[in-house]
Each structure stands twice: as structure tokens, then as C-alpha cells.
C-alpha positions in Angstrom: 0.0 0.0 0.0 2.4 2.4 1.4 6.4 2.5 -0.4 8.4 4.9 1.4 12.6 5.5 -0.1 15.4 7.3 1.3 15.3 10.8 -0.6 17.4 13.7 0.1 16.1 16.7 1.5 17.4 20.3 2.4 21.3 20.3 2.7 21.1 16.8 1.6 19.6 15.4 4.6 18.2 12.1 4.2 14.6 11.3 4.9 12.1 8.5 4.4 9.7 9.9 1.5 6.2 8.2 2.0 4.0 7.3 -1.0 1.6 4.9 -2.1 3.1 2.1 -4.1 3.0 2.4 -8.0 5.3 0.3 -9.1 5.8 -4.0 -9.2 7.7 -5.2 -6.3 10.7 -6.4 -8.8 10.7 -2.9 -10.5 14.2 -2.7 -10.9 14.6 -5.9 -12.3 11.3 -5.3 -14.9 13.8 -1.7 -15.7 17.0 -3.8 -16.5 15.2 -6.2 -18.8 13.5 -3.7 -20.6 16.8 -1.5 -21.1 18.8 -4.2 -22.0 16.1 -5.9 -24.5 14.6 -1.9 -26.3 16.9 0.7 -27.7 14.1 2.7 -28.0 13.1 2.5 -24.2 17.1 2.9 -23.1 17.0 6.1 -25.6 14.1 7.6 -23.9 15.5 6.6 -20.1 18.4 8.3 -21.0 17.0 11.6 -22.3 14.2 11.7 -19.6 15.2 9.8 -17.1 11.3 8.1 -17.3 9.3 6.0 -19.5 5.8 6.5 -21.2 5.1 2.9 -21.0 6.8 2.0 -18.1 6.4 -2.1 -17.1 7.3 -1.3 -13.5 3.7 0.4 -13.0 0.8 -1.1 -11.9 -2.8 -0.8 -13.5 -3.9 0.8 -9.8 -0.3 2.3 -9.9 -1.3 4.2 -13.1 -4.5 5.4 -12.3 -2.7 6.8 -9.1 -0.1 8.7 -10.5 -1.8 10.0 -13.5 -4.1 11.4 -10.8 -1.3 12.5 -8.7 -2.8 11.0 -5.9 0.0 8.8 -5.4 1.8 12.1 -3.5 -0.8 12.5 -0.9 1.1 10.3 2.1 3.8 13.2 1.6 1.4 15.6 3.0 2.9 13.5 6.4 6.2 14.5 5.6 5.1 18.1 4.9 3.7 18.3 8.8 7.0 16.0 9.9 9.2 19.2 8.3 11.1 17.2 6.0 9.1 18.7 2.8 7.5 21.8 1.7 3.9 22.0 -0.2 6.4 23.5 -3.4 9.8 23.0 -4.0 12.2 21.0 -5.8 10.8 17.1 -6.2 13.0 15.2 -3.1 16.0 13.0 -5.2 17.8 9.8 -4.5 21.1 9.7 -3.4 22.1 7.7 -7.3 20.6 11.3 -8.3 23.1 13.9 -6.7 26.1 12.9 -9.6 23.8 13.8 -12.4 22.4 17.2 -11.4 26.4 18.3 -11.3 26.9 22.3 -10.3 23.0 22.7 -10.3 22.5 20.1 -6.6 24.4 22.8 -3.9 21.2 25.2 -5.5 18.4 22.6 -5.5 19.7 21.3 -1.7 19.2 24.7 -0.8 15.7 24.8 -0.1 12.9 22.2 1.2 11.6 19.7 -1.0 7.9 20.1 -2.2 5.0 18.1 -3.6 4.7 20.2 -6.3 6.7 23.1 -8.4 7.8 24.1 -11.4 8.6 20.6 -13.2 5.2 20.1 -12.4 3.0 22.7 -13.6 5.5 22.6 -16.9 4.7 19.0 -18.5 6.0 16.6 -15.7 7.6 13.2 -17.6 7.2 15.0 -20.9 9.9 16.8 -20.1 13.9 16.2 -20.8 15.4 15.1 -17.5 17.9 18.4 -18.7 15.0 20.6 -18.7 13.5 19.4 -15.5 16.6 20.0 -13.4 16.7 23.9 -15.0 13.1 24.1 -14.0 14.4 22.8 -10.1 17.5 24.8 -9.8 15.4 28.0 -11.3 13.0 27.7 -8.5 16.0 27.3 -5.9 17.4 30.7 -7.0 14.7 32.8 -7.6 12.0 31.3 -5.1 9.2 33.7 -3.6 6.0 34.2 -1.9 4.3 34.6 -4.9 6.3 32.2 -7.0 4.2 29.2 -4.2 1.2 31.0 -4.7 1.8 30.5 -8.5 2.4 26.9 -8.5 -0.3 26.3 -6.0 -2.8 28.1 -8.0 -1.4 26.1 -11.5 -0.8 22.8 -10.0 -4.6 21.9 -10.1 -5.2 22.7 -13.6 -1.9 20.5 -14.2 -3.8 17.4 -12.6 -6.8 18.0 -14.6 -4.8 18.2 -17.9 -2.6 15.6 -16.7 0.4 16.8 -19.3 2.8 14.2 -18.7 1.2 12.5 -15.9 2.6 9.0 -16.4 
């Protein structure tokens, strides 16, 4: 029901993220095979860092997250401290190497449940585009910047752009 993963949060300080399972129990292993068996699959994993027809998703998993009701259990870790309502998404540790000068900026601030990546196409993003989108909301973060996202990230849901 419940999957919860060592994420980083502010300054890099680990923290169990809580969320409701999406994905097969042997999801890494389903990942391998495909990558190793589809060019086409390990060509979009390596520009997006995501897959549109991912084989690691459940059918209940997929109605969940094109919903984006599989981020409600972080509202727990919004009222533990550990995340922000908007902010950059939390990463995994495996993450840190990739996002290169641009992770000091995103550890900066709090992770959220929503923010820019979000309300700007989600997984139809590049995985480039969505770390300019995180670092951008690092540096230039405001009052009215959260109001923004908070106000956009419903009519996101309903569009579902990229919710997959």
C-alpha cells in the first residue's frame, strides 16, 4: 500500500519519503530487462530519465499517479518538516552525480509536492529541462512564485500533461 525511499532533503539530509506504491515489487529488475532488450526505451530513459510505457507500473499504480494521488502520504512529511507544499521534487542519493553544479542550489531549499517541473509537462519533459526548472525555483524562489504553483498545479492534474 504504502512504499516509502530514502530521498534527500534540504542540505542533503536524508529522509524516508512516503508514498503509495505504484510500481511492481521487482521494478528494478522489470527496468534492466526492458533497457537491456529496447533501444528505444534505453534512448528515452536516457534523455528523460522516465518512460511512457513503463512495465514497473501497476494498473492501480497508473490510475494513481496520472491522478497524482500517489503524492498524498507526503502531505505526512510536509507536517513532519522534512518537505514543503512547493519545491524541488526530493532526489535519491544515485541522483546527486547527475544534477552536477546545479545540486548545492536545489539542496538549498525544502523539497515540495509540487513546483515548477510540475506545472510545466511533468515526464514529458527532458530530464535536462526538469533540473533547470528545479535549480530555477532554488534561485529565484518567492512568496508569490508558491502562490503560482499552487494556483497552476490543479489545472496540471486536470490536464494531466505528462502525468505518467
Amino acid at each position: 500500500m504504502f512504499f516509502c525511499q530514502t530521498r534527500l532533503g534540504r542540505f542533503g539530509q536524508p529522509f524516508r519519503v512516503i508514498k503509495f506504491r505504484t510500481m511492481a515489487v521487482d521494478a528494478d529488475a522489470r527496468l534492466a530487462a526492458l533497457l537491456d532488450a529496447s533501444p528505444d526505451a534505453r534512448l528515452e530513459w536516457s534523455v528523460k530519465r522516465k518512460l511512457t510505457r513503463d512495465p514497473r507500473i501497476t494498473h492501480a499504480g497508473g490510475l494513481l499517479r496520472r491522478s497524482s494521488l500517489d503524492e498524498l502520504p507526503q502531505l505526512i512529511n510536509v507536517l513532519r518538516g522534512e518537505m514543503s507544499l512547493v519545491g524541488p521534487r526530493p532526489i535519491v542519493a544515485d541522483e546527486a552525480a547527475r544534477l552536477g553544479c546545479r545540486l548545492g542550489g536545489i539542496l538549498s531549499v525544502k523539497p515540495g509536492i509540487t513546483g515548477l517541473w510540475q506545472i510545466n509537462g511533468r515526464n514529458d519533459v527532458t530530464y535536462f529541462r526538469r533540473v533547470a526548472l528545479e535549480s530555477v525555483y532554488a534561485r529565484h524562489r518567492t512568496v508569490l512564485l508558491d502562490l503560482y504553483i499552487l494556483l497552476m498545479t490543479p489545472l496540471a492534474v486536470v490536464r494531466a500533461r505528462g502525468a505518467y
